[in-house]
C-alpha positions in Angstrom: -18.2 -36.5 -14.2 -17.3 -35.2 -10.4 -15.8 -36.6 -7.5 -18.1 -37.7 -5.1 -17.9 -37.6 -0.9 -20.0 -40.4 0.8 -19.6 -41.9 4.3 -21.7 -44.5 6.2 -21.6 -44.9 10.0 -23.2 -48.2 11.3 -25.1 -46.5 14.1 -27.5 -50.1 14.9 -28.4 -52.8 13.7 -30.4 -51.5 10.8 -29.4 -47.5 11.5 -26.7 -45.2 9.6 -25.6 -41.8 9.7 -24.8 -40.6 6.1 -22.4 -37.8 5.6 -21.7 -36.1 2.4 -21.3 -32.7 1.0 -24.6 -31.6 0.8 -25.1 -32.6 4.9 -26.0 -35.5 7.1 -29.4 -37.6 7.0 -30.2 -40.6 8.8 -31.6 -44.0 7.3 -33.2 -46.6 8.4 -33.8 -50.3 7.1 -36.9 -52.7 7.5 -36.5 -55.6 4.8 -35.2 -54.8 1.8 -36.5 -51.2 2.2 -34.4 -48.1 3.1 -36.3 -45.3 4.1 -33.5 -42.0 4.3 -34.7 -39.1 6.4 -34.5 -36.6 3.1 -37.1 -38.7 2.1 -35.7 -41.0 -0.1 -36.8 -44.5 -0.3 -34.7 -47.7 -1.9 -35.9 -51.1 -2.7 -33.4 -53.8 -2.9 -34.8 -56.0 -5.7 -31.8 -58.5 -6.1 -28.1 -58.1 -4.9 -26.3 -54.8 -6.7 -30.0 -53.7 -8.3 -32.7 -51.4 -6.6 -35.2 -49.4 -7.2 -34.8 -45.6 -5.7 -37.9 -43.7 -5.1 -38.5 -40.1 -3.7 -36.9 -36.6 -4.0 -33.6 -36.5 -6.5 -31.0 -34.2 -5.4 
């Protein structure tokens, strides 16, 4: 197991800049969907679990 580098900037209401070692993306939420501009979506089902759907890594 690795270290790994993660940073969230509130840029809006429902808008954040993420940062990490592999670059910068930009997400946006509507309900309890996230939709990440790498193309990742995440569904919150219940507080602390969610469902991740799109292209891994």
């Amino acid at each position: 197991m690795g270290f790994v580098f993660r940073k969230r900037i509130k840029a809006g209401k429902n808008t954040a800049v993420n940062l990490s070692k592999s670059g910068a993306s930009v997400s946006e939420r509507v309900g309890p969907v996230t939709i990440s501009s790498r193309g990742r979506v995440t569904i919150r089902i219940l507080p602390g679990l969610s469902f991740r759907l799109g292209r891994r890594r």
